[in-house]
DRENDO-1510 file (C-alpha; in Angstrom, 1 decimal, always signed):
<recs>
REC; n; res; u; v; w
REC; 1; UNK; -11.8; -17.7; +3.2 .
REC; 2; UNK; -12.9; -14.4; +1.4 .
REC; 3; UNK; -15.8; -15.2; -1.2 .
REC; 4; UNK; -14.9; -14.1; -4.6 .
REC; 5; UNK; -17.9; -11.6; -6.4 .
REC; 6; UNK; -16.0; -10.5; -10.2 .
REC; 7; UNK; -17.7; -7.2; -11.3 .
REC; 8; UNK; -15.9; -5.0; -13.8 .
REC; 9; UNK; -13.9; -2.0; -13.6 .
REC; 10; UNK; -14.5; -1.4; -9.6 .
REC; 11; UNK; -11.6; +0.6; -7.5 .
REC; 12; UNK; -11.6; +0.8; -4.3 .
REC; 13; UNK; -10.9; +3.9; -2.8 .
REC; 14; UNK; -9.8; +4.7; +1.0 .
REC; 15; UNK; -9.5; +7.7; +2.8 .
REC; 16; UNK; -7.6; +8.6; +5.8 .
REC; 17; UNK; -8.7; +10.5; +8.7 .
REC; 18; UNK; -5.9; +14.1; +8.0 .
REC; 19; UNK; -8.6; +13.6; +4.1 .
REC; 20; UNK; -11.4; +13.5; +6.1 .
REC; 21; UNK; -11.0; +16.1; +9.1 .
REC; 22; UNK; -13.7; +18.8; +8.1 .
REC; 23; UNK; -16.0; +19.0; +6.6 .
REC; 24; UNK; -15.0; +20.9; +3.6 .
REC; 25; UNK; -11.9; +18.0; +3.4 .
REC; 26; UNK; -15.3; +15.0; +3.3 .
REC; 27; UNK; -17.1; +17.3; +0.7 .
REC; 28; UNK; -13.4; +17.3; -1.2 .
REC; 29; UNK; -12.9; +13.5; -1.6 .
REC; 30; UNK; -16.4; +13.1; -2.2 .
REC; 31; UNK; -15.6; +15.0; -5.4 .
REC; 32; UNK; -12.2; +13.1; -6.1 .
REC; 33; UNK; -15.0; +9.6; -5.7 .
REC; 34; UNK; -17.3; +11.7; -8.1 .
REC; 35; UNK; -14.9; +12.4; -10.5 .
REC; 36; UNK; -13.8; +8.4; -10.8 .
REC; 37; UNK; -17.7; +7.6; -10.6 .
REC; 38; UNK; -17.6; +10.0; -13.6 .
REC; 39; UNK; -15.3; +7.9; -15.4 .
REC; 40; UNK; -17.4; +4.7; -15.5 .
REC; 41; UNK; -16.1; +3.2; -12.8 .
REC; 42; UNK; -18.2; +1.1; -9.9 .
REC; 43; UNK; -16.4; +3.4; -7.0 .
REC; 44; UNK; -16.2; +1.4; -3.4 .
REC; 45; UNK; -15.4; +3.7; -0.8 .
REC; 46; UNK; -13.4; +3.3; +2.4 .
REC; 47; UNK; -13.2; +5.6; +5.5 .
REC; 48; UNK; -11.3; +6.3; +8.5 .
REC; 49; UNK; -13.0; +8.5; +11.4 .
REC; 50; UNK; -12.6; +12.2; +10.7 .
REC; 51; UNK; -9.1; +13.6; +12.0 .
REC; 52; UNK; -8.4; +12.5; +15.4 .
REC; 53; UNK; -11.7; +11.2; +16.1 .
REC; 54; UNK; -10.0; +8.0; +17.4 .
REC; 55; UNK; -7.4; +9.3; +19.7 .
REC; 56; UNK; -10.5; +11.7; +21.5 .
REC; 57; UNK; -12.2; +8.8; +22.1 .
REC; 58; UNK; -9.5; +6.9; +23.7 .
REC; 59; UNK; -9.7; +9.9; +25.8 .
REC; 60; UNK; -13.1; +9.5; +27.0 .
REC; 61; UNK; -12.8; +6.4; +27.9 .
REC; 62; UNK; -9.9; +6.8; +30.0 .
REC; 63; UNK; -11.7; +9.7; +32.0 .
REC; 64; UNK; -14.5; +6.9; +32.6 .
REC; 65; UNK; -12.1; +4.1; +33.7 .
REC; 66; UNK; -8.6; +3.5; +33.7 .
REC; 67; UNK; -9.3; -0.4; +32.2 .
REC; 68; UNK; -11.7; -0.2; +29.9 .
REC; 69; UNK; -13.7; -3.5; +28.9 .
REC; 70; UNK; -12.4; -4.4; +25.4 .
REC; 71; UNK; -15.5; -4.9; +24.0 .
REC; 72; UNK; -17.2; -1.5; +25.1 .
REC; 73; UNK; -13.6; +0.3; +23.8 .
REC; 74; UNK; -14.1; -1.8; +20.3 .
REC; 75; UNK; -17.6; -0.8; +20.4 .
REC; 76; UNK; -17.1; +3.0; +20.8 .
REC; 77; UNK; -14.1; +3.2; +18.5 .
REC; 78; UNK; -16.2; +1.6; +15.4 .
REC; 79; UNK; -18.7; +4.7; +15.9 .
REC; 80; UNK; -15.9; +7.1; +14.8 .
REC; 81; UNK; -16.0; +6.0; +10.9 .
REC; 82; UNK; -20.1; +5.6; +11.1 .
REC; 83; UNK; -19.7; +9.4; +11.7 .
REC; 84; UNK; -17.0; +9.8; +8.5 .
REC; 85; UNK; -19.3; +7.0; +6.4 .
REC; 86; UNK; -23.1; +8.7; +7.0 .
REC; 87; UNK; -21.4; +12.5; +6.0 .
REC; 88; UNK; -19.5; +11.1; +2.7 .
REC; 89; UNK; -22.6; +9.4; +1.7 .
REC; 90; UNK; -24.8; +12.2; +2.5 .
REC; 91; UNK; -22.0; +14.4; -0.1 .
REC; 92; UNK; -22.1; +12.3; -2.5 .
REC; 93; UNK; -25.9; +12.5; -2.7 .
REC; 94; UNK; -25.4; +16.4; -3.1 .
REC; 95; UNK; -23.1; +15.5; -6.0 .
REC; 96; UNK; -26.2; +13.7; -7.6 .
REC; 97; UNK; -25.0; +9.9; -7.1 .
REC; 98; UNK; -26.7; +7.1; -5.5 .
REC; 99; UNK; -24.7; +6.5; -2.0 .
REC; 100; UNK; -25.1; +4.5; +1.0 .
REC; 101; UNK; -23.5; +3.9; +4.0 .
REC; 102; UNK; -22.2; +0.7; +5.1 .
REC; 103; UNK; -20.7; -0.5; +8.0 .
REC; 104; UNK; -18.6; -3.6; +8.4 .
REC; 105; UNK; -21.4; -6.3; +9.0 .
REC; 106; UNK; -23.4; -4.7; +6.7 .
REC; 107; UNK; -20.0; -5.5; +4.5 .
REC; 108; UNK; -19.7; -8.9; +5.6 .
REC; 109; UNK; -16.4; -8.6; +7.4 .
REC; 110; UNK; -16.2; -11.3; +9.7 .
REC; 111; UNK; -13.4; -11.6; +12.1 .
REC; 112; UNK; -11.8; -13.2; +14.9 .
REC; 113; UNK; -12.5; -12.1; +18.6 .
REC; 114; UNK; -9.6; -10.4; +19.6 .
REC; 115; UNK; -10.9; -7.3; +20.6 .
REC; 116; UNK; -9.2; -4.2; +19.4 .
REC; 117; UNK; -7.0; -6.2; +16.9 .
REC; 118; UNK; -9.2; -8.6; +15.3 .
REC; 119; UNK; -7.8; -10.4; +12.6 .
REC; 120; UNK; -10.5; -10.7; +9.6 .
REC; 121; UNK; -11.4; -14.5; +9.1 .
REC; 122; UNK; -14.0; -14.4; +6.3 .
REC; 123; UNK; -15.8; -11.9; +3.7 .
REC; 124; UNK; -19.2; -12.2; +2.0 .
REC; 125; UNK; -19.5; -8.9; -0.3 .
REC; 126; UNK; -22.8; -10.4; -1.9 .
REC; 127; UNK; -24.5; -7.2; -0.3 .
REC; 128; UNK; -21.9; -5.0; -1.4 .
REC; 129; UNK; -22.2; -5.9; -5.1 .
REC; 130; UNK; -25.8; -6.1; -5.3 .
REC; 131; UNK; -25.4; -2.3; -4.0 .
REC; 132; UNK; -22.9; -1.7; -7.0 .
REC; 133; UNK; -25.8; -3.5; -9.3 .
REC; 134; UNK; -28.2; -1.2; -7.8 .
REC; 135; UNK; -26.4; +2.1; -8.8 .
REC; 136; UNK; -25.2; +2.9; -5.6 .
REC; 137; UNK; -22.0; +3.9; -3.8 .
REC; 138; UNK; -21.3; +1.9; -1.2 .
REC; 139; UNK; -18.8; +3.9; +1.9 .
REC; 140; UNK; -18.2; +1.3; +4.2 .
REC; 141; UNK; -16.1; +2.0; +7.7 .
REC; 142; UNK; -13.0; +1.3; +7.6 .
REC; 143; UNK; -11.4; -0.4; +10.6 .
REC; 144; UNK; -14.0; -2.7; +11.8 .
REC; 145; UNK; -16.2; -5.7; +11.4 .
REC; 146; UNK; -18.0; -8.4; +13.6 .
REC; 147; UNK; -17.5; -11.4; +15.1 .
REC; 148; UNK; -19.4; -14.9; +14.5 .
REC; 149; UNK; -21.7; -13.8; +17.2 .
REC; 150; UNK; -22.3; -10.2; +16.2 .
REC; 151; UNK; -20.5; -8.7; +18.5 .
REC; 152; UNK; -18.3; -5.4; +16.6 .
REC; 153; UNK; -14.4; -6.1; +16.4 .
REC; 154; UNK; -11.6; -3.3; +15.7 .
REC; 155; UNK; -9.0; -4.4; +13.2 .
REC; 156; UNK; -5.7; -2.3; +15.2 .
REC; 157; UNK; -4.5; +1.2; +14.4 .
REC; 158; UNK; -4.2; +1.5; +10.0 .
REC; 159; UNK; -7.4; -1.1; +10.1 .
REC; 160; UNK; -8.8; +1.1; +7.4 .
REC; 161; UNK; -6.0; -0.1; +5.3 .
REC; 162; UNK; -7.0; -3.4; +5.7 .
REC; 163; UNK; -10.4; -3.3; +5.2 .
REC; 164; UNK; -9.9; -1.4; +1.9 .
REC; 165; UNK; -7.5; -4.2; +0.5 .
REC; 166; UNK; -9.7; -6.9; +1.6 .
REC; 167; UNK; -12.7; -5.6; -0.2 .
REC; 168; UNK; -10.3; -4.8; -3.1 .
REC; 169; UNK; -9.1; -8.5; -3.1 .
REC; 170; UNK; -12.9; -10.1; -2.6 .
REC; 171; UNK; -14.7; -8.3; -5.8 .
REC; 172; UNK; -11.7; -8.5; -7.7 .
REC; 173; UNK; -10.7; -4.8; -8.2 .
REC; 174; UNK; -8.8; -3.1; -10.8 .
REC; 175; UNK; -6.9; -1.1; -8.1 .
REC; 176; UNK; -7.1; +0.1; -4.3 .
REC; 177; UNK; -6.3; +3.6; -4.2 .
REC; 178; UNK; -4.9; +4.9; -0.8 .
REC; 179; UNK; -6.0; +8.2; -0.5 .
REC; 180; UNK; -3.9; +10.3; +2.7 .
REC; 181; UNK; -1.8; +13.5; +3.3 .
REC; 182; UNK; +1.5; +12.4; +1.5 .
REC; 183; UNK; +1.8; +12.4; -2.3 .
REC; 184; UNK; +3.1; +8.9; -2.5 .
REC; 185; UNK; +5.8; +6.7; -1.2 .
REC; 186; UNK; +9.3; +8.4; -0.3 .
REC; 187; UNK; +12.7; +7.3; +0.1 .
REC; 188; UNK; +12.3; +8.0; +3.5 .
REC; 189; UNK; +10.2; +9.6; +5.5 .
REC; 190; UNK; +10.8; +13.4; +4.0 .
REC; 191; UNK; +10.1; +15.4; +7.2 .
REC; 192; UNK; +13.2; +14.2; +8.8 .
REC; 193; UNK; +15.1; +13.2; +6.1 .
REC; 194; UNK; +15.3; +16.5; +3.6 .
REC; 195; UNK; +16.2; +15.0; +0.4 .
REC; 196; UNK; +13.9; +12.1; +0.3 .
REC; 197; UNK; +12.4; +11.6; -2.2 .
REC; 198; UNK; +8.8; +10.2; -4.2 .
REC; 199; UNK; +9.3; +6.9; -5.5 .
REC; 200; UNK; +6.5; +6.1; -8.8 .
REC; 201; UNK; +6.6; +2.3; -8.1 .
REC; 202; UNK; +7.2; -0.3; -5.4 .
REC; 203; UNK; +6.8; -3.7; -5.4 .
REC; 204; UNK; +4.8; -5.3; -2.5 .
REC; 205; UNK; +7.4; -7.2; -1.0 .
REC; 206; UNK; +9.6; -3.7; -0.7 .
REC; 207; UNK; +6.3; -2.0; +0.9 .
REC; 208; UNK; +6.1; -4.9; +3.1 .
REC; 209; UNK; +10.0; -4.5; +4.4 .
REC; 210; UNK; +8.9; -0.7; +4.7 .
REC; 211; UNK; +5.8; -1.0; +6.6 .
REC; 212; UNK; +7.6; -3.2; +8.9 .
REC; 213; UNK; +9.9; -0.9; +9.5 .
REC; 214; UNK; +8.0; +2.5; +10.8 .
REC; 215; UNK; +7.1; +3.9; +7.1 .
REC; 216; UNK; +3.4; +5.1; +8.6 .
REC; 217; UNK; +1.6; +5.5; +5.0 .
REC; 218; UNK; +0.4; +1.4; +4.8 .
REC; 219; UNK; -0.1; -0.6; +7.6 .
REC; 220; UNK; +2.3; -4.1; +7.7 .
REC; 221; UNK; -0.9; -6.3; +7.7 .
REC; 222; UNK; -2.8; -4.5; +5.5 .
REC; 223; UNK; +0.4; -5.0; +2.4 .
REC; 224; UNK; +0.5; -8.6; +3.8 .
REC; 225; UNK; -2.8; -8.7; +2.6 .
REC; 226; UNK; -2.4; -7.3; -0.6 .
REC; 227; UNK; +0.6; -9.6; -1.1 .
REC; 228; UNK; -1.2; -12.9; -0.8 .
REC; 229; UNK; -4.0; -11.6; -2.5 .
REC; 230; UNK; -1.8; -10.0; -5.9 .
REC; 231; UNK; -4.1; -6.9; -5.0 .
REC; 232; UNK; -2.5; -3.8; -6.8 .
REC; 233; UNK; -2.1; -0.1; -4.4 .
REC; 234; UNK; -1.6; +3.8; -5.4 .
REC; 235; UNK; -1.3; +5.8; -2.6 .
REC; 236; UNK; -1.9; +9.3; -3.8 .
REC; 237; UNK; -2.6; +12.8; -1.5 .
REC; 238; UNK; -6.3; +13.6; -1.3 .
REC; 239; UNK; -5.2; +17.3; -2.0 .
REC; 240; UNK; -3.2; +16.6; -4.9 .
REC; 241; UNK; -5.4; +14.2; -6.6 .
REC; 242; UNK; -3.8; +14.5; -10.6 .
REC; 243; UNK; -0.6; +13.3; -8.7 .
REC; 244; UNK; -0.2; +9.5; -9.9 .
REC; 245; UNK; +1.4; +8.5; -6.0 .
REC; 246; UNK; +3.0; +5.3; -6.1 .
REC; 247; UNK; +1.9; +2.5; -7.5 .
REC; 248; UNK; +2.6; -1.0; -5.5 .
REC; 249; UNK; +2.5; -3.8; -7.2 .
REC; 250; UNK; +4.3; -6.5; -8.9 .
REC; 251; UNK; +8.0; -8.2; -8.5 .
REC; 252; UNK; +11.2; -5.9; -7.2 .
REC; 253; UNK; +13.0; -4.1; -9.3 .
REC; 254; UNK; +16.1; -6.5; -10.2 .
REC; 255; UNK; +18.3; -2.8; -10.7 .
REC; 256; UNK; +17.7; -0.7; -8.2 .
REC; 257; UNK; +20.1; -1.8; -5.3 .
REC; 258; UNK; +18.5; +1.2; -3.0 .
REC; 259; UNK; +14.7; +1.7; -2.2 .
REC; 260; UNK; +14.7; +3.4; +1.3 .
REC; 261; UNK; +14.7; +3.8; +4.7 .
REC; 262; UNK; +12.9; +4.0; +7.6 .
REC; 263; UNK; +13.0; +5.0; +11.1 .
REC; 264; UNK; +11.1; +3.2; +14.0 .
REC; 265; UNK; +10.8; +4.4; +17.4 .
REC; 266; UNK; +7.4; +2.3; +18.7 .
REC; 267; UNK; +9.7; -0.6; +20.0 .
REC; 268; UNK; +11.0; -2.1; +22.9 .
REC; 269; UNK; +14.0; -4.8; +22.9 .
REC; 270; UNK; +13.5; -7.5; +25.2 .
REC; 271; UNK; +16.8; -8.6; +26.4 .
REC; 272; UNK; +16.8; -12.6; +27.7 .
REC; 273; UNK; +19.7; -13.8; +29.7 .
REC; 274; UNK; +19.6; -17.8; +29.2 .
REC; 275; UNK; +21.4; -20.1; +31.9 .
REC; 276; UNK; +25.2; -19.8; +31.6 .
REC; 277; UNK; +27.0; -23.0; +31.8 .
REC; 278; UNK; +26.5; -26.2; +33.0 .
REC; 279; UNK; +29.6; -28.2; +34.4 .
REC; 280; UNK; +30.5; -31.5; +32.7 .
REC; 281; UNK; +31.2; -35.1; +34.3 .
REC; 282; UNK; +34.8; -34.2; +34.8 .
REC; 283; UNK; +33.9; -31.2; +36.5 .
REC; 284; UNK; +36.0; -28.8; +34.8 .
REC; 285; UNK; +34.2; -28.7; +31.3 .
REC; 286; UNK; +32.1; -26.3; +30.9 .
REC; 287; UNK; +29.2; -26.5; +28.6 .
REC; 288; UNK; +26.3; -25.0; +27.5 .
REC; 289; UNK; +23.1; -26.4; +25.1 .
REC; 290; UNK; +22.5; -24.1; +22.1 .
REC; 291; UNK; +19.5; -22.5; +21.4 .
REC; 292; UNK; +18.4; -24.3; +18.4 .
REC; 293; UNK; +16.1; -22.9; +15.5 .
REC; 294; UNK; +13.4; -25.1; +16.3 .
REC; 295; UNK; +13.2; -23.2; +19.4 .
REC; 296; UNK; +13.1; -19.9; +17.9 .
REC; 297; UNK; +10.8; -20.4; +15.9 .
REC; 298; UNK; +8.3; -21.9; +18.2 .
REC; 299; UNK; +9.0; -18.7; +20.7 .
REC; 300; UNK; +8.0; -16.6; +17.8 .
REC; 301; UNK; +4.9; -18.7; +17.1 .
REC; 302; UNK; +3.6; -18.7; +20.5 .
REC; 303; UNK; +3.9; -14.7; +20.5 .
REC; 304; UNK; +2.6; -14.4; +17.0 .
REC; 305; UNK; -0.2; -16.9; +18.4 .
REC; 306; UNK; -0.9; -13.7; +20.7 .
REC; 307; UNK; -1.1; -11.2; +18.0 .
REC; 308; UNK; +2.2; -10.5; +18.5 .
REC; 309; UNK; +4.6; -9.4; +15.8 .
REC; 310; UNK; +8.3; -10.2; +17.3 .
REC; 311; UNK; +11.7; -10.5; +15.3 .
REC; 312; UNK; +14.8; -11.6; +16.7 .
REC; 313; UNK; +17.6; -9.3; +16.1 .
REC; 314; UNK; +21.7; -10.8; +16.9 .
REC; 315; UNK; +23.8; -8.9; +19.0 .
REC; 316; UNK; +26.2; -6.8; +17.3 .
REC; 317; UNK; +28.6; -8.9; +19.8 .
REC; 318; UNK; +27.6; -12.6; +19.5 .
REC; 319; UNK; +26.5; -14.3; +22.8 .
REC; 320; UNK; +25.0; -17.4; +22.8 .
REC; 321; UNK; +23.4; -16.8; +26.2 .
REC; 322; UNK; +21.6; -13.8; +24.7 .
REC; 323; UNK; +18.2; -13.3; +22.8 .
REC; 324; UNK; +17.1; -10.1; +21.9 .
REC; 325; UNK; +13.4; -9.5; +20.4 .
REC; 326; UNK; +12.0; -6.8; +19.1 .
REC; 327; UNK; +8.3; -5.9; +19.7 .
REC; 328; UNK; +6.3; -3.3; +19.9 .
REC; 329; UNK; +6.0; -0.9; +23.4 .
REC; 330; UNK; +2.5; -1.3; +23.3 .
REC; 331; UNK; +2.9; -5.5; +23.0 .
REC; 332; UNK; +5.7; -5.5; +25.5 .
REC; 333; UNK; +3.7; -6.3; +28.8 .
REC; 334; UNK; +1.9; -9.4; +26.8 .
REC; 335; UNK; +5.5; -10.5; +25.4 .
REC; 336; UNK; +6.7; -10.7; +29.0 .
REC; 337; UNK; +3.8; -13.2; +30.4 .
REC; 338; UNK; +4.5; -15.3; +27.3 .
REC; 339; UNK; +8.2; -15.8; +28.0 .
REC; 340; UNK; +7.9; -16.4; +31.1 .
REC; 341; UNK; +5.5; -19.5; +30.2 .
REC; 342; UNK; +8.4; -20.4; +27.7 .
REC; 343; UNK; +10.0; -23.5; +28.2 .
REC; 344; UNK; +13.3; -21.7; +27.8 .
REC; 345; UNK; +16.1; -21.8; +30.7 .
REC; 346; UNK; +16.0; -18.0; +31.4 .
REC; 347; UNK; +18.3; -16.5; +34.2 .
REC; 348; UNK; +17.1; -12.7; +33.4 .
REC; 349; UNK; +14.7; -10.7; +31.1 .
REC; 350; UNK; +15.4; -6.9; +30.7 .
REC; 351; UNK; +13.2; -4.7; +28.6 .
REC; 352; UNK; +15.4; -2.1; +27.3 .
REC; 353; UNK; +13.4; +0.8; +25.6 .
REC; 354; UNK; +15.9; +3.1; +24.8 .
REC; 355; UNK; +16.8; +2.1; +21.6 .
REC; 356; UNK; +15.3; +3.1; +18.1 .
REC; 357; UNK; +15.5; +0.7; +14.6 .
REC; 358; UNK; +16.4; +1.9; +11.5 .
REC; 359; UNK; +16.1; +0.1; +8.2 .
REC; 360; UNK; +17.9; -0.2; +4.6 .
REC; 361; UNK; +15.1; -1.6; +2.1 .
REC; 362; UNK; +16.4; -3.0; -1.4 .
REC; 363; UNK; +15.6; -5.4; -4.0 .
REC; 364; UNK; +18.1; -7.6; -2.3 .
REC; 365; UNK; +20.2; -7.1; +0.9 .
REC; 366; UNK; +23.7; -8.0; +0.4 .
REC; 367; UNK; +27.1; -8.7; +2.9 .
REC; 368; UNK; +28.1; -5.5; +1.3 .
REC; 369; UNK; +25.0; -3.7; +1.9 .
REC; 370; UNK; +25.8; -4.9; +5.8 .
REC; 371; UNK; +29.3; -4.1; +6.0 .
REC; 372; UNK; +28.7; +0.1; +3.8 .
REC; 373; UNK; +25.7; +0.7; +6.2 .
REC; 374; UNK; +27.5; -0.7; +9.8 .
REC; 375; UNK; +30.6; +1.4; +8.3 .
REC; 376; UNK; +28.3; +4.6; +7.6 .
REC; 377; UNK; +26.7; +4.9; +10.9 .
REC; 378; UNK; +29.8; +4.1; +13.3 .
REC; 379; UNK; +32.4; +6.4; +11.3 .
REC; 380; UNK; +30.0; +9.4; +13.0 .
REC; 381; UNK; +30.3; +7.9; +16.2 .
REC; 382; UNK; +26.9; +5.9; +16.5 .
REC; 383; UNK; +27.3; +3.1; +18.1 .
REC; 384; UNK; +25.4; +0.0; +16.9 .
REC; 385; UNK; +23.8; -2.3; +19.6 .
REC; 386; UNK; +22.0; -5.6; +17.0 .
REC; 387; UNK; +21.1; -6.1; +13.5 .
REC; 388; UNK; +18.7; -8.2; +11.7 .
REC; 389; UNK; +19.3; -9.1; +8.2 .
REC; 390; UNK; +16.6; -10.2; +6.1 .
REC; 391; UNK; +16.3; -10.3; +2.2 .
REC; 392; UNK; +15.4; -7.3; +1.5 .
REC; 393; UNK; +15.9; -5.3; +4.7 .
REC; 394; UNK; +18.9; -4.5; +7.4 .
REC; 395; UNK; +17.7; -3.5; +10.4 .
REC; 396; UNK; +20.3; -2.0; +12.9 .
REC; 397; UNK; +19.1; -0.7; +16.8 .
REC; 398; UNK; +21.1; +2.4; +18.0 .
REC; 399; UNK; +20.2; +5.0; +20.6 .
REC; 400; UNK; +17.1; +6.6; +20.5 .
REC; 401; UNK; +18.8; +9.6; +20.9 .
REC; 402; UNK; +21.1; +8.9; +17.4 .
REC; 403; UNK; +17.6; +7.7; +15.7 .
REC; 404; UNK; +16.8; +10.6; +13.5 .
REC; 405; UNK; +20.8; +11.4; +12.8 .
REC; 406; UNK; +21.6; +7.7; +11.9 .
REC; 407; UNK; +18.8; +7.5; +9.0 .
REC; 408; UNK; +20.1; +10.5; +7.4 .
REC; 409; UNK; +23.3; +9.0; +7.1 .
REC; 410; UNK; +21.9; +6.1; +6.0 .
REC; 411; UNK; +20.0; +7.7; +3.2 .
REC; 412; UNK; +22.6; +9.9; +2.1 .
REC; 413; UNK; +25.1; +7.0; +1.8 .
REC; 414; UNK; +22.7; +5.1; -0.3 .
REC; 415; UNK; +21.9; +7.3; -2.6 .
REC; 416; UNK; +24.6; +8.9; -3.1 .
REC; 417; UNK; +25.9; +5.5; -4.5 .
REC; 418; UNK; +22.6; +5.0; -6.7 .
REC; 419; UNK; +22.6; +8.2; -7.9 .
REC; 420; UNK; +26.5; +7.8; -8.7 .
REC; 421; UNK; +25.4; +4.3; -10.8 .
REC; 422; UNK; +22.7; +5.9; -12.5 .
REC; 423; UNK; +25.3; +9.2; -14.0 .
REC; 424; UNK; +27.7; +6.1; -14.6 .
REC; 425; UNK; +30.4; +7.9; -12.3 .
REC; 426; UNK; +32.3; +7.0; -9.0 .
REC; 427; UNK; +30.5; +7.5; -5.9 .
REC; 428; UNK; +31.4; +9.8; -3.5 .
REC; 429; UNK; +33.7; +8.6; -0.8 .
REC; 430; UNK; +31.6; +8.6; +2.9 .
REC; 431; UNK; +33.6; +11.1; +4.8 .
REC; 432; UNK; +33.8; +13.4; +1.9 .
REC; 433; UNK; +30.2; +13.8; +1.4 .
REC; 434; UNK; +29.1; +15.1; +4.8 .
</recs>
């Protein structure tokens, strides 16, 4: 449980590594923290390693070993935003303010042992507020904290994201203001969809649909947290920073029918073949036991047990021998040695990984929504493998090579027809607007 600290008017502000790559880009957000600090406001700040600090260090430990020990990669990762913490604290100071680096046990992030995507299990910010009380900045790194027995934890790639809504959440900030490279949250993702475009408000439950879906800005688990903890989100560009972003917060948006898209090419579809048929007493019924939803669900559980986020997505031709999940390529090994632990009759498992999902987010998903999106895609000769439908999102799996081709259409479909609403005239027919 996360222990509650109320101080007034604190914001939380995060940057990302592209805001904190040089130098010159640290001494630039330390301004942007000056500036709020300016304002009246107790500024906590949250930090990412610089640039691709990360990724290079993944690189040296795989010249050093080819199976790293998880806690020696945790423990190397976590130095990368002690680097990016120390500098913006030390620019800060130049800028006349009271600042301290912090990293996450000095923060009180306690987590879970799961090494390289710990799960955070409590928070005690008392040493974070009495820094506030004290006058200072606190810059805390991003992406980390420590287990019950001290040992340093990694919170998964975006972990910055979630450290910077947690603290948000504990001391009861105004706001948590995601600081990156983008201006805000788009329609779709604008450099391969050309007429995206910035959307001034979300609600967390779209964001969530989003995130889930490929958008990159937010992390899934780090708008999860924000949802159960009503914590309010701007993401705004570190070198635009009078640009308002988008703010996420609060219910959907009853009229708009259309918030966006998104295109996700980090999964793998895990195809599972059940037994076929069994032959009745009279020997020439044949017969088959349904996969009930109990047992679904417990499949999920046992790979969400693992750290696992899995969906189960229906064949766009219905087969009740067939399951296909969803996962991540990078969770697809551990998947496999769960299922095959599963108490499930299974003939066959395939991993097919040649498929990419793309995602309608609304307010609410309808049958129409279904039927205009399915119609839109395979009138330009895309053909569509399964589909998930969820409340607010429709996820569809096609080709990887149709990927990038297949959310354009998608976009332009959509809002086309909100646009259309919005003028109060007829929307354009599909083949007639491409």
């Amino acid at each position: 449980m996360l222990r509650h600290i109320a101080l007034k008017k604190i914001l939380v502000m995060k940057f990302g590594g592209s805001s904190l790559m040089t130098v010159d880009r640290i001494k630039n957000a330390a301004q942007i923290v000056a500036a709020a600090a300016a304002e009246g406001k107790q500024v906590i700040v949250v930090v990412s390693a610089m640039g691709r600090t990360t990724d290079e260090l993944i690189r040296l430990s795989d010249v050093v070993t080819a199976v790293p020990d998880e806690r020696e990669l945790d423990a190397l990762m976590a130095t990368g935003e002690q680097v990016s913490a120390t500098l913006m604290a030390m620019a800060l100071q130049t800028f006349g303010y009271k600042a301290r680096s912090v990293n996450g046990s000095q923060a009180g992030i306690t987590t879970d042992e799961r090494f390289g995507d710990a799960r955070i299990q409590t928070m005690d910010v008392g040493a974070l507020c009495a820094c506030l009380n004290d006058g200072f900045i606190p810059v805390v790194t991003g992406f980390q904290g420590i287990t019950m027995i001290g040992e340093t934890t990694t919170l998964g790639r975006g972990g910055s994201d979630t450290t910077a809504i947690a603290l948000a959440a504990a001391v009861h900030a105004e706001r948590c203001d995601i600081y990156t490279d983008v201006n805000g949250i788009y329609s779709a993702d604008p450099r391969i969809v050309r007429n995206a475009v910035k959307l001034d408000r979300v609600s967390v439950s779209e964001m969530l649909e989003l995130s889930k879906s490929g958008a990159q800005v937010l992390n899934a688990r780090s708008v999860e947290f924000a949802q159960d903890r009503h914590v309010a989100i701007r993401v705004r560009s570190t070198f635009s920073p009078a640009d308002e972003g988008t703010l996420i917060h609060g219910q959907s948006n009853k009229s708009r029918h259309f918030t966006g898209v998104a295109l996700n090419t980090n999964v793998n579809c895990i195809e599972i073949e059940l037994e076929r048929l069994e032959l009745g007493p009279e020997r020439n019924l044949l017969k088959f036991r349904p996969l009930r939803s109990e047992t679904r669900r417990n499949l999920l559980k046992s790979l969400s047990d693992a750290g696992i986020s899995a969906e189960i997505v229906s064949p766009v031709r219905p087969n009740p021998f067939r399951i296909l999940l969803l996962v991540r390529k990078a969770d697809t090994i551990t998947a496999l040695a769960i299922l095959q632990k599963a108490t499930l009759s299974i003939r066959e498992i395939r991993v097919n990984s040649s498929l990419t999902s793309i995602s309608l987010v609304a307010t609410e998903i309808t049958a129409k929504h279904e039927v205009d999106a399915a119609a839109a895609i395979t009138s330009q000769q895309i053909p569509l493998t399964a589909l998930a439908w969820h409340n607010q999102r429709l996820t569809f799996l096609v080709p990887d090579s149709m990927g990038v081709k297949a959310i354009n259409i998608l976009h332009s479909h959509f809002a086309d027809i909100k646009l259309a609403a919005q003028q109060g005239r007829q929307p354009l027919r599909f083949a007639e607007s491409h």
